[in-house]
C-alpha positions as CSV (number, residue, x, y, z in Angstrom):
1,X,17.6,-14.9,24.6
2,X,18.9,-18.1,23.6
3,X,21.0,-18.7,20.3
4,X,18.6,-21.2,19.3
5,X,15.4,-18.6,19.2
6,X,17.7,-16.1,18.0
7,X,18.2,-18.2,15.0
8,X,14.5,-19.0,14.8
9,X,13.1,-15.5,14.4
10,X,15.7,-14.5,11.9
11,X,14.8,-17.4,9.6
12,X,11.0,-16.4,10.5
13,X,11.5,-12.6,9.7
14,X,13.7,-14.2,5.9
15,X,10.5,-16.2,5.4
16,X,8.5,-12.9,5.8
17,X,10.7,-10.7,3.5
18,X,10.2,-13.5,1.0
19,X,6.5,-13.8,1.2
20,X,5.2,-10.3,1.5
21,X,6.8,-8.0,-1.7
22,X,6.3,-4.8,0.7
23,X,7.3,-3.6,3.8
24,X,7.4,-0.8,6.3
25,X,9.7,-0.1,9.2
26,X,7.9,2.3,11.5
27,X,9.2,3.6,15.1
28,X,6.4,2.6,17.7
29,X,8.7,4.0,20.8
30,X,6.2,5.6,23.4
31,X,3.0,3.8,22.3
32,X,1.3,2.1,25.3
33,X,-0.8,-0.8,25.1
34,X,-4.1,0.2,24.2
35,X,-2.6,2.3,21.4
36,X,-0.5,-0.8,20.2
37,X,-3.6,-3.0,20.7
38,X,-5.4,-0.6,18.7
39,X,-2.6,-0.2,16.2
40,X,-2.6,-4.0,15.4
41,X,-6.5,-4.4,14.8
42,X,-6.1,-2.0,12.1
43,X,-3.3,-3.8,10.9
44,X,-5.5,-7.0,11.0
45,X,-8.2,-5.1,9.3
46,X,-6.2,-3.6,6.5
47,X,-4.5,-7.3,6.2
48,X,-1.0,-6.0,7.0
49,X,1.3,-7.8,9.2
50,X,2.9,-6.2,11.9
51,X,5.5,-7.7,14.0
52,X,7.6,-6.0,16.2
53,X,11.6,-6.6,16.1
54,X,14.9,-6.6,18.0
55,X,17.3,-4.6,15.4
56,X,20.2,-6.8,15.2
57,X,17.6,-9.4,14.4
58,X,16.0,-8.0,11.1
59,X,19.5,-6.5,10.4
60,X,20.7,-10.6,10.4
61,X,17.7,-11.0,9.0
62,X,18.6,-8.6,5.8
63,X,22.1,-9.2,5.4
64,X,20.8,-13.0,5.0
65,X,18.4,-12.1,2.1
66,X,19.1,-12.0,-2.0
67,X,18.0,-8.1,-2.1
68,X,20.4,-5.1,-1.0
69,X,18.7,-4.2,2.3
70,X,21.9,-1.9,2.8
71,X,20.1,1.6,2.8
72,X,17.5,0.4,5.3
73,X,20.3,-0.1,8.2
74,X,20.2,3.4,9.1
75,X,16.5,3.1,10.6
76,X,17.3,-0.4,13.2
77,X,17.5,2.4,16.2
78,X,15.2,2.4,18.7
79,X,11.8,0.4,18.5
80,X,11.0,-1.0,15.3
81,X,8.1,-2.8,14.1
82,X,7.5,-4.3,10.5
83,X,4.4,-4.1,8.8
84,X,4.3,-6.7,6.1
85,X,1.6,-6.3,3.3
86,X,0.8,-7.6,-0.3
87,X,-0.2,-4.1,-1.3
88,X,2.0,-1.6,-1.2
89,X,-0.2,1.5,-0.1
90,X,-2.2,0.2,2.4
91,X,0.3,0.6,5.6
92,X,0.7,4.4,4.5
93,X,-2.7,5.6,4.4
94,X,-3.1,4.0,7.7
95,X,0.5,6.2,9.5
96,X,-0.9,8.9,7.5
97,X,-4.3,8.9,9.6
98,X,-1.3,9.0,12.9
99,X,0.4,11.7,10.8
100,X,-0.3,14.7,13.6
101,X,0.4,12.1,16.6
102,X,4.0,11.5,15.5
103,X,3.6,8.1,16.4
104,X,3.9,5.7,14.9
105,X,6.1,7.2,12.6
106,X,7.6,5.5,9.4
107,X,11.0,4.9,9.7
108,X,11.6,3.7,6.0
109,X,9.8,1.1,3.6
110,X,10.8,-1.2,0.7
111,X,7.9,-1.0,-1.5
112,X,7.6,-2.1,-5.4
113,X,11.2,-3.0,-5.0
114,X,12.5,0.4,-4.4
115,X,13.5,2.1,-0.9
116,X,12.5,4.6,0.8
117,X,14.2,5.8,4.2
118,X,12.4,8.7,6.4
119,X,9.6,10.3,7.3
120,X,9.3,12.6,4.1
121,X,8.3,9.7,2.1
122,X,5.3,9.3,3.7
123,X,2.8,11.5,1.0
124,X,4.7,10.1,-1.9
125,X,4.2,5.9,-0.1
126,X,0.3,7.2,0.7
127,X,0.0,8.5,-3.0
128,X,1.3,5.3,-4.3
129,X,-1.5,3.1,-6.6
130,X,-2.1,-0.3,-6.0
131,X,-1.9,-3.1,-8.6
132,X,-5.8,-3.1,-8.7
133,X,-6.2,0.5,-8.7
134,X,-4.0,1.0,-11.7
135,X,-6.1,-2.3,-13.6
136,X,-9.4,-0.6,-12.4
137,X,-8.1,3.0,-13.9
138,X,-6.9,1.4,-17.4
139,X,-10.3,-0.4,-17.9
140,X,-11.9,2.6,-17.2
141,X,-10.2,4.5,-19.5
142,X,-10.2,1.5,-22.5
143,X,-14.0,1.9,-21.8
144,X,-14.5,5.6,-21.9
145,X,-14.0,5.7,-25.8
146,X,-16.6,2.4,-26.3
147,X,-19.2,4.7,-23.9
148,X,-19.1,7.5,-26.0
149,X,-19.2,6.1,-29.2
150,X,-22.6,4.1,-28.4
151,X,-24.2,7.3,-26.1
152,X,-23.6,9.0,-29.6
153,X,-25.0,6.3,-31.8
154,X,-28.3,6.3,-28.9
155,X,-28.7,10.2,-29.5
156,X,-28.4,10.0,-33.6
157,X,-30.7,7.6,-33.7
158,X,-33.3,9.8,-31.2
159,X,-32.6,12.3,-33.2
160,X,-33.0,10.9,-36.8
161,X,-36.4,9.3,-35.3
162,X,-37.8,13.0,-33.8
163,X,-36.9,14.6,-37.4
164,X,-38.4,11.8,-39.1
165,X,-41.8,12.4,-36.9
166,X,-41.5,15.7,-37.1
167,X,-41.4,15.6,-40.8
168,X,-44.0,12.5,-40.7
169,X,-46.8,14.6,-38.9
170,X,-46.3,17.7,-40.9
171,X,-49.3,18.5,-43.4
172,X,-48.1,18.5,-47.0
């Protein structure tokens, strides 16, 4: 490969680290092509990104970056692909559903700016709430207390009608 492309898809893969906030690195060594084919229409599905990368390239590719990729060196062996995303739990339920295959397999992840190197850290990646999850869970909550007060008030006001009928029909 020429110096020129070289140089190419390391400022392509900097452009990607810069764009997407979250990233996998996952070991795709021994997937054929129908499973990789298979693989990257989920990816398209699940709106994840996943390009596949020459080690020494990504590792240019992080030393040339603002953020401290240091910790993530130890997983450029073998095959490596990168699964770019926006939201940071999507690209771990999906390896979870290859969990009992083996493979993929995540090699390590940056995700909501922290890393995470090995195959451990799968669960706690899958378990992991999204931006909207956590918005939908607060307004549910903030509305719970709202709920209960008016089902209460709807009750009271059943009630204080049935008494008052009660009491209405009844012969003096």
């Amino acid at each position: 490969m020429k110096k020129e492309v070289k140089d190419t898809i390391i400022v392509e893969l900097g452009k990607m680290l810069g764009e997407f906030p979250h990233f996998y690195l996952v070991d795709v060594t021994g997937l054929n092509a129908e499973a990789t084919s298979n693989l990257r229409r989920k990816c398209f599905k699940s709106e994840i990104k996943m390009v596949v990368v020459k080690n020494t390239l990504l590792h240019k590719a992080f030393e040339a970056s603002d953020i401290d990729f240091e910790p993530l060196y130890v997983a450029l062996k073998g095959t490596t692909a990168v699964m770019f995303t926006n939201t940071a739990n999507v690209p771990a339920k999906l390896l979870k559903e290859y969990e009992k295959e083996e493979i993929p397999a995540l090699k390590a992840a940056y995700v909501e700016e922290s890393i995470y190197v090995g195959v451990d850290k799968l669960p706690e990646l899958a378990a992991l709430k999204s931006k909207n999850e956590v918005i939908a869970e607060i307004i549910s909550l903030l509305q719970s207390p709202a709920k209960n007060v008016v089902s209460a008030l709807q009750s009271g006001a059943n009630t204080i009608h049935g008494v008052l009928t009660t009491l209405g029909e009844r012969p003096e």
